[in-house]
Every structure is written in structure tokens, then in C-alpha cells.
TIZAPA-869020 format. One record per residue (C-alpha): residue number from 1; x, y, z; residue in three letters. Coordinates in nm, 2 decimals. Layout:
REM TIZAPA-869020
[pt NUM [X Y Z] ala]
...
//
This chain:
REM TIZAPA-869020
[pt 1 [0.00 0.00 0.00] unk]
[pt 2 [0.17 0.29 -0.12] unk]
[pt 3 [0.24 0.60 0.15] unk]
[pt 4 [0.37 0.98 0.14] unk]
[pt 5 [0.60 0.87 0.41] unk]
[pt 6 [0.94 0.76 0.31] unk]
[pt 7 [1.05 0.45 0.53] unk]
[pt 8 [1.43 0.48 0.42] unk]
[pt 9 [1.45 0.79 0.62] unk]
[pt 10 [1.20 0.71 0.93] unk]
[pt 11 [1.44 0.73 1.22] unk]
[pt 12 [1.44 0.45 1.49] unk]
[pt 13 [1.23 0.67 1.72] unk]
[pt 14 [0.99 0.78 1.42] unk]
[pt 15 [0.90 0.39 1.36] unk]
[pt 16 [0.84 0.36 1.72] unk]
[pt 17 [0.62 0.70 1.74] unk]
[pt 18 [0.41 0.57 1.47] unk]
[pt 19 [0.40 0.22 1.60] unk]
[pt 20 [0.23 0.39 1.87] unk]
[pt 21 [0.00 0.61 1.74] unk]
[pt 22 [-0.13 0.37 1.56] unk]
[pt 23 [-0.20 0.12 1.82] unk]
[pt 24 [-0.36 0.45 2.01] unk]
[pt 25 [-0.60 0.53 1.74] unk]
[pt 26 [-0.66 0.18 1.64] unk]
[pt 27 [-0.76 0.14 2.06] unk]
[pt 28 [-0.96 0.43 2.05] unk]
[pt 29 [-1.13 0.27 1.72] unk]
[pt 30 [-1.20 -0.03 1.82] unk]
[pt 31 [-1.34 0.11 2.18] unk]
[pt 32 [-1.58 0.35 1.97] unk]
[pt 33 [-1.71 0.05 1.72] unk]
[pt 34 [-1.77 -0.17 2.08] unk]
[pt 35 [-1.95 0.14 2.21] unk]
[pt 36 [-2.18 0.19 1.89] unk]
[pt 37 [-2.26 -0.17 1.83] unk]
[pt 38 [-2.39 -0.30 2.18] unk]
[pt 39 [-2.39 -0.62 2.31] unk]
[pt 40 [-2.59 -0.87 2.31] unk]
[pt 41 [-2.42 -1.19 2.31] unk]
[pt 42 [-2.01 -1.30 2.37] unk]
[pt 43 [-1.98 -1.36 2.00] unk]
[pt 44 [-2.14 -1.02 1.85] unk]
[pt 45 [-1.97 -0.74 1.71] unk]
[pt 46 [-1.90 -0.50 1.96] unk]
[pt 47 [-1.75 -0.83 2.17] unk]
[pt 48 [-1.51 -0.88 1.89] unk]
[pt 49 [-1.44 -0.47 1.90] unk]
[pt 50 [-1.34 -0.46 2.26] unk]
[pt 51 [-1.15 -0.75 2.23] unk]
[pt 52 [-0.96 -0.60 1.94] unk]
[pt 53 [-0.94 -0.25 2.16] unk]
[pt 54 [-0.77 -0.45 2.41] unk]
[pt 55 [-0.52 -0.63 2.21] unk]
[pt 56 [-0.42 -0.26 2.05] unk]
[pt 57 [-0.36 -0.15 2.42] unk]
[pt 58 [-0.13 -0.39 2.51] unk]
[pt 59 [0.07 -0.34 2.17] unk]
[pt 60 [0.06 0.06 2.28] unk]
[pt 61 [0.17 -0.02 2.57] unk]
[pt 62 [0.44 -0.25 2.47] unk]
[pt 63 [0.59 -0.01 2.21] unk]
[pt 64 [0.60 0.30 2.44] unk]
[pt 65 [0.81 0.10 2.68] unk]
[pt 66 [1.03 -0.01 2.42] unk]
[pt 67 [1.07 0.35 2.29] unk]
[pt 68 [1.10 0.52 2.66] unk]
[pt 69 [1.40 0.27 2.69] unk]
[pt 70 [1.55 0.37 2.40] unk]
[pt 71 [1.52 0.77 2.43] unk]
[pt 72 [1.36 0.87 2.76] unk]
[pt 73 [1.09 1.10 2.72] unk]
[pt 74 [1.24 1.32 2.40] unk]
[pt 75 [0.96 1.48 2.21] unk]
[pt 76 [0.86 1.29 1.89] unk]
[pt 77 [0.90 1.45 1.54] unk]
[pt 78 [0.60 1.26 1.40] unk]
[pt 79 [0.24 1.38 1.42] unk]
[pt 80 [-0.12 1.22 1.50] unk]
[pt 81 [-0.19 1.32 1.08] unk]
[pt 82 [0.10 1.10 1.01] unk]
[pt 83 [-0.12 0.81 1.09] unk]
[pt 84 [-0.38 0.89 0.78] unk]
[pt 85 [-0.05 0.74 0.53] unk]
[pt 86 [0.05 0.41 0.76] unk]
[pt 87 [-0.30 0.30 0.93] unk]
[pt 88 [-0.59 0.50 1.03] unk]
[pt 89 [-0.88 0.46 0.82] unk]
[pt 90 [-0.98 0.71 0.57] unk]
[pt 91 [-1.13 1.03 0.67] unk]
[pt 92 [-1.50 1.00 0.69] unk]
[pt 93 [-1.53 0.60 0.71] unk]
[pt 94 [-1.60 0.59 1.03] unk]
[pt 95 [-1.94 0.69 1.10] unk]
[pt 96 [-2.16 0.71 1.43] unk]
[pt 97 [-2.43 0.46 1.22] unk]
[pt 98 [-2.22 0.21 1.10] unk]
[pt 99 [-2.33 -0.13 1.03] unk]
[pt 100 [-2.16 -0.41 1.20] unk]
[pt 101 [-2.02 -0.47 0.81] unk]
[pt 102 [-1.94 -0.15 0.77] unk]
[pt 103 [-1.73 -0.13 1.09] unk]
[pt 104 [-1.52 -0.49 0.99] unk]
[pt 105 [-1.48 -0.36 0.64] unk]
[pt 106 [-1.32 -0.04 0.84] unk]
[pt 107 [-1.13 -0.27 1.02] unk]
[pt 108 [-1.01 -0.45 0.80] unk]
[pt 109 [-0.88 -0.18 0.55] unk]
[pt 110 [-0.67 -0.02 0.90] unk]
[pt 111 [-0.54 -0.37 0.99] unk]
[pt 112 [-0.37 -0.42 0.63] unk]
[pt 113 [-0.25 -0.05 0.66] unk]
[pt 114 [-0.14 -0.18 0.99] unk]
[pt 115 [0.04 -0.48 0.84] unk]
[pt 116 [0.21 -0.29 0.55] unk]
[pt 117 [0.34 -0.02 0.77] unk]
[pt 118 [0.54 -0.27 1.01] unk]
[pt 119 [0.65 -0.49 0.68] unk]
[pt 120 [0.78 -0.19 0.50] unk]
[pt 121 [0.97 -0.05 0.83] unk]
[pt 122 [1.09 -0.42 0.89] unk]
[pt 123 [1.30 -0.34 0.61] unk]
[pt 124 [1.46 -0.03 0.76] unk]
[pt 125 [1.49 -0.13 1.13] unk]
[pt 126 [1.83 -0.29 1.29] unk]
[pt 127 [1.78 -0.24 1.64] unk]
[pt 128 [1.77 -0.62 1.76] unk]
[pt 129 [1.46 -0.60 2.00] unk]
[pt 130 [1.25 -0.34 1.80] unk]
[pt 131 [1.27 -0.57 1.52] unk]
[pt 132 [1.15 -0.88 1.69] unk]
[pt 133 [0.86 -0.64 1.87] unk]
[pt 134 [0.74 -0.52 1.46] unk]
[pt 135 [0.77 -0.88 1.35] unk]
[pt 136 [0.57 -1.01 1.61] unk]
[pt 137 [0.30 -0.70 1.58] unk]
[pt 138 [0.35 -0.73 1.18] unk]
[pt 139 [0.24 -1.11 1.26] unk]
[pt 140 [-0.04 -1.03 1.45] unk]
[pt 141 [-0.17 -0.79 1.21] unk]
[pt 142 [-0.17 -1.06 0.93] unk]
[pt 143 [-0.40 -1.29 1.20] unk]
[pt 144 [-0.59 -0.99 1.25] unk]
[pt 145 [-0.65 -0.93 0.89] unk]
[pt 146 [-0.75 -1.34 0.84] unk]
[pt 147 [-0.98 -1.31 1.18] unk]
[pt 148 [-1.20 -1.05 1.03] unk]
[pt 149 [-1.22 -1.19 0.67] unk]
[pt 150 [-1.34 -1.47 0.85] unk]
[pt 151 [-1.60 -1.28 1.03] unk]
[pt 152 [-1.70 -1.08 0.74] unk]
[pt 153 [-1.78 -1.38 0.58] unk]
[pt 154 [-2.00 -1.53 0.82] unk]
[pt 155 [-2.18 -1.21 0.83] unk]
[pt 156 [-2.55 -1.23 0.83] unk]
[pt 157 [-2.75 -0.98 0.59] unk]
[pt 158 [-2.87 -0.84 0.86] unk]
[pt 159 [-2.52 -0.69 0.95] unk]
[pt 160 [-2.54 -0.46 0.62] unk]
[pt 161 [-2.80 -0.25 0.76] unk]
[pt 162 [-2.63 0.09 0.94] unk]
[pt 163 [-2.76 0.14 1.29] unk]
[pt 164 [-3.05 0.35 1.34] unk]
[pt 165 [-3.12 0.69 1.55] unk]
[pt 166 [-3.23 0.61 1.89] unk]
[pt 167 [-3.42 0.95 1.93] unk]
[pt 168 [-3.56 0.91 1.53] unk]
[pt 169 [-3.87 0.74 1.69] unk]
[pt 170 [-3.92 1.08 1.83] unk]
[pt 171 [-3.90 1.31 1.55] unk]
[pt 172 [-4.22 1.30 1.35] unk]
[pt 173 [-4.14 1.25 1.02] unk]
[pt 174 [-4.19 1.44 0.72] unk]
[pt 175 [-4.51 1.41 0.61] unk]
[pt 176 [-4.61 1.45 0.97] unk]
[pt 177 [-4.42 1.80 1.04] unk]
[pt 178 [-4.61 1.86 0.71] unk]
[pt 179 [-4.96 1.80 0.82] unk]
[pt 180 [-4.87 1.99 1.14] unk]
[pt 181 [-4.73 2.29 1.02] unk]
[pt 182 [-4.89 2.60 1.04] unk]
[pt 183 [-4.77 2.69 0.64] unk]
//
């Protein structure tokens, strides 16, 4: 997946910035879809999404420690935008009405950004441990990416439909605004 960022010159610290923004948006991401969805069973979507939220946590989590090793708390030189090239989805996808489809195709598109972005800076990082920490996260990427193709596929139609309004029931509609205007 081609990006405007240039991976030969991505500093060690860069690749570990990023790593970890996009684990943070991809937590926040998955936290909102859970949110959205509901529950209603172990199995259901937003289940899957918190699950996924938590797994994005712990890769945060492990990355920041890595990179707080390696240069103490310097300021990074890369920017929450710099996500939109490596993983986040696409402005706009994300919407507050998503269906459950909608939300896995989401996911699915940011978790082979996801992948890409760690194989492409696999090629450009030497530091021993880092490199074992983006081949294990590149890995888990690729299961993510084979988990929710999965899912997607044992979708049923109902999970095309985008969520509904909770407050729509109490809006009349347009024909009854019509009848009740005083125009």
C-alpha cells in the first residue's frame, strides 16, 4: 500500500512514534465500534471490537516502553496526521451509524495499513529488540487481517443494515411535520 511517508528515512524513534499512534487510534477505534454496536451476546460485534481494543492496548503499551528505553521521554518529530498514510482509516469511514459490516470492512482496511506499515519498516529497522517487537506485531496484524475476513464472511445480511437513530422514533417524520405545520 503505497504511503507519502518515506521508510528509508523514518528514524528508529519515528518507527516507534508511529507504532504507537497507531495502536492509540486503532484502541480508541475499536473502543468507539464496541461502544456503537452493543452487546448482546459473547460472540457479536462489539465483543469482537473490545477485544480487538484490548489487544491494541497492550501493543501501545508494549511499544511505548520499548521507545521510553531507548530515548527517555524526547519529544517525537512525528504527528497524530501521520497516521492517515500508515494506518488509520480514511477520513470520513468511520461513522456514528455504521453497520456491523461496515465497521469490519473499516477494520479490516486499517489492519492491512497496519500490516504494511510494520513490513515496510521491517525493512529499515536494525535495532535487535525493536525488530522482533514489529515482527511479532506485523504477525499479528496478518491474524488480524485473516480473523475478520473470516468474520465478514459469516456475516449475516442483517449486518449490512447501518444502525439507526435512537431519538428518530421521536421526530415525526416528514409528512407529519407537514400536516402539522402551520404553512
Amino acid at each position: 500500500m503505497p504511503t507519502k511517508l518515506d521508510y528509508s528515512k523514518l528514524s528508529l524513534m519515528d518507527a516507534l512514534d508511529l507504532a504507537t499512534l497507531i495502536e492509540i487510534e486503532a484502541y480508541k477505534r475499536y473502543t468507539q465500534f464496541a461502544d456503537r454496536l452493543g452487546s448482546g451476546s459473547g460472540d457479536d460485534a462489539a465483543s469482537v471490537f473490545q477485544s480487538m481494543a484490548v489487544n491494541e492496548s497492550k501493543h501501545g503499551e508494549q511499544i511505548a516502553e520499548r521507545r521510553l528505553a531507548l530515548f527517555g521521554d524526547r519529544p517525537p518529530n512525528v504527528r497524530l496526521g501521520d497516521i492517515f498514510d500508515v494506518e488509520a482509516p480514511d477520513f470520513g469511514a468511520p461513522r456514528w451509524n455504521m453497520s456491523p459490516l461496515s465497521a469490519y470492512m473499516v477494520a479490516l482496511s486499517s489492519e492491512k495499513k497496519a500490516f504494511a506499515f510494520y513490513d515496510l519498516a521491517l525493512r529499515y529497522v536494525t535495532q535487535p529488540d525493536v525488530k522482533a517487537l514489529f515482527e511479532e506485531l506485523r504477525t499479528e496484524e496478518a491474524e488480524h487481517v485473516q480473523m475478520i475476513e473470516s468474520i465478514i464472511a459469516k456475516l449475516p445480511p442483517s449486518a449490512r443494515v447501518d444502525l439507526e437513530d435512537e431519538d428518530e422514533g421521536a421526530v415525526p417524520n416528514a409528512t407529519e411535520r407537514k400536516s402539522r405545520s402551520p404553512y
